[in-house]
ZAPA-64192 format. One record per residue (C-alpha): residue number from 1; residue in three letters; x, y, z. Coordinates in Angstrom, 1 decimal. Example, Ala and Ser with C-alpha at 12.3 -4.5 7.8 and 13.67 -1.06 7.14 Angstrom:
// residues 2
 pos code     xx     yy     zz
   1  Ala   12.3   -4.5    7.8
   2  Ser   13.7   -1.1    7.1
***
This chain:
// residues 136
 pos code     xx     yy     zz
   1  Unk    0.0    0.0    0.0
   2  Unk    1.3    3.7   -0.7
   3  Unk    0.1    6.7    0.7
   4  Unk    1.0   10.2    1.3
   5  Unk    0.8   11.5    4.8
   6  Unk   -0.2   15.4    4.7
   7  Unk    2.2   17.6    7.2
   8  Unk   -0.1   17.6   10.3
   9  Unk   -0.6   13.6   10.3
  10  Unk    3.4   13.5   10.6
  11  Unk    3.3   16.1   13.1
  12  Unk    0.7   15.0   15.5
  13  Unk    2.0   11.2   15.4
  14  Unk    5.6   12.2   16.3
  15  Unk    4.1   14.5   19.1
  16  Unk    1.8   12.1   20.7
  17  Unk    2.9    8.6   19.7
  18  Unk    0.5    7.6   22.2
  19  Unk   -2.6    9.1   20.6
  20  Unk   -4.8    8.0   18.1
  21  Unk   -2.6    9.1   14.9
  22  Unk    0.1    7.1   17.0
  23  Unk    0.0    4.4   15.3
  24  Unk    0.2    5.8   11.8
  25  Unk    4.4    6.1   12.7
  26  Unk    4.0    2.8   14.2
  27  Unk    2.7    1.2   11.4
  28  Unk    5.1    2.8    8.8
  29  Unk    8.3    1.4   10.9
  30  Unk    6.9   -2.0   10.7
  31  Unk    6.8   -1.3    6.7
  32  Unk    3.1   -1.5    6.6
  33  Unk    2.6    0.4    3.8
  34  Unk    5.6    3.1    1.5
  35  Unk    5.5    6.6    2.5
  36  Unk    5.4    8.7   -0.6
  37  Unk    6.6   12.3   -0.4
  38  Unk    8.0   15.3   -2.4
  39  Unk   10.8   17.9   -1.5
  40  Unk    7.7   20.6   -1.1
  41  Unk    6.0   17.8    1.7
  42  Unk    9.4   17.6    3.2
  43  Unk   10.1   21.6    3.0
  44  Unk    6.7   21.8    4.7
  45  Unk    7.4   19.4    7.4
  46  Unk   11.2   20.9    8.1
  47  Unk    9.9   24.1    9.1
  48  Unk    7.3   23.1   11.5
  49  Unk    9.7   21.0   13.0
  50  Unk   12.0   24.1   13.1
  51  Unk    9.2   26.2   15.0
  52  Unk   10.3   27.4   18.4
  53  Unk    7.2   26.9   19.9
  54  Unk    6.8   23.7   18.4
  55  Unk   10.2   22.4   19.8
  56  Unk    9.8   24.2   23.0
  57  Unk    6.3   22.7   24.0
  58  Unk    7.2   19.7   22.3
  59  Unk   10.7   19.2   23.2
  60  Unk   11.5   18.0   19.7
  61  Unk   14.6   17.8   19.3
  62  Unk   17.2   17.6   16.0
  63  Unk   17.3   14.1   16.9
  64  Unk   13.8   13.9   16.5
  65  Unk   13.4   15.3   13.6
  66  Unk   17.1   13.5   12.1
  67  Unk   15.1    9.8   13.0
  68  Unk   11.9   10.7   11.6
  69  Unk   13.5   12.0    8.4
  70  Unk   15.4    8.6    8.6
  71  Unk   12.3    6.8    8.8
  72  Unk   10.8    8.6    5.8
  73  Unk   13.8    7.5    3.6
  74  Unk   14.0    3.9    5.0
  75  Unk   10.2    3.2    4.5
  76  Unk    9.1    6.2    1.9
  77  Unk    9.8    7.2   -1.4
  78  Unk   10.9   10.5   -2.8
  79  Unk    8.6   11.7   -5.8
  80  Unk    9.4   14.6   -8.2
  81  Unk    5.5   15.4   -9.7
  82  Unk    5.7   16.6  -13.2
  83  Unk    2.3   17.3  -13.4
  84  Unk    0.5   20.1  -11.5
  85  Unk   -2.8   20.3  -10.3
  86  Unk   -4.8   23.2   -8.9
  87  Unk   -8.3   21.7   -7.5
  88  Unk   -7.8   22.3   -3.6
  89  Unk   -9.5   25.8   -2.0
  90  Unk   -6.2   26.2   -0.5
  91  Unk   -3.2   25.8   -3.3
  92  Unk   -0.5   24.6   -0.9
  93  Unk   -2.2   21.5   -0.3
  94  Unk   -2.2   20.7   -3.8
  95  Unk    1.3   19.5   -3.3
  96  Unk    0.0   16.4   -1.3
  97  Unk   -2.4   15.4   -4.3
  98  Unk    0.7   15.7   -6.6
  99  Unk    2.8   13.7   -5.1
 100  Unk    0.0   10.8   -4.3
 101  Unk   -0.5   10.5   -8.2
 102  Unk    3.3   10.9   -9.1
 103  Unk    3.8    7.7   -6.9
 104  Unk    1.2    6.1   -7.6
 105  Unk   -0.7    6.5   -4.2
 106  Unk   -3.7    5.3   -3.2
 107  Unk   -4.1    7.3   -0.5
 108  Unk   -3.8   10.9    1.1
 109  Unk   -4.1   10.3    5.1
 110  Unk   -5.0   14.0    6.1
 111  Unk   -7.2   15.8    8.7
 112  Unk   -7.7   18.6    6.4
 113  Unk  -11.1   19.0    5.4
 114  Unk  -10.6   20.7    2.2
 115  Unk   -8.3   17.1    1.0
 116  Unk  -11.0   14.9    2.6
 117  Unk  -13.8   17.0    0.9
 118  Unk  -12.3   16.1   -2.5
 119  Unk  -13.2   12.4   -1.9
 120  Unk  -11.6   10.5   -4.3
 121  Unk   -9.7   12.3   -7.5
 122  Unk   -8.4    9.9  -10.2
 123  Unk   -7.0    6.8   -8.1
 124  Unk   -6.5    8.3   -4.9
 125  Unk   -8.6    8.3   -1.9
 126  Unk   -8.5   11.4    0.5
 127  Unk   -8.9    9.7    4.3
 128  Unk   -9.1   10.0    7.6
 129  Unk   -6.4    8.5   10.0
 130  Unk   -9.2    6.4   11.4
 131  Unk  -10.4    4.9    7.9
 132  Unk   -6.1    4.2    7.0
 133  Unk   -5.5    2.4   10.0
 134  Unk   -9.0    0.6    8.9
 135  Unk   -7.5   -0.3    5.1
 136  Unk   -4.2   -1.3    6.3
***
């Protein structure tokens, strides 16, 4: 199974392994499923983990951030979309929906409701962490 993981997803599972995204990480160590990501997803993900206020309340740390970029390479792969697409309300989260159909994803775990309003576009499913954990 591929998938893309949208920012927040990443974020919230690294912060609260514990809680119910959790086991999204967990499940992608134990090669569950491929990670699929661009250098705009990882841009995006390096400067929220970069936040101050993030690190502080968090206490991330450049470790953290060193082993979950360690993870992504060990049990993800790095797309470069050709092909741009322009159907979310807000643009910047049309990066996730290029990268799911440059590697062939089938789905786009998100929170977002403007990706999990779209559905389904072409072969990729926009979901839930609930419904992921669910499919895998």
């Amino acid at each position: 199974m591929r998938a893309v993981l949208d920012t927040n997803i990443l974020l919230r599972a690294l912060i609260k392994p514990q809680g119910t995204v959790g086991p999204i990480l967990r499940r992608l160590r134990n090669g569950d499923y491929l990670a699929i990501y661009s250098e705009p997803i990882l841009d995006e993900l390096l400067a929220k983990l970069a936040l101050p206020r993030l690190r502080d309340k968090y206490h991330l740390t450049d470790e953290t951030t060193t082993d979950l970029l360690a993870l992504l390479a060990l049990r993800g792969e790095l797309v470069r979309p050709e092909r741009k697409v322009r159907v979310c309300r807000d643009h910047d989260d049309d990066k996730f929906i290029e990268a799911a159909l440059a590697g062939g994803a089938e789905y786009v775990v998100t929170g977002d409701e403007d990706l999990l309003s779209l559905k389904k576009l072409e072969s990729v499913r926009f979901v839930t962490p609930r419904t992921f954990l669910e499919a895998l």
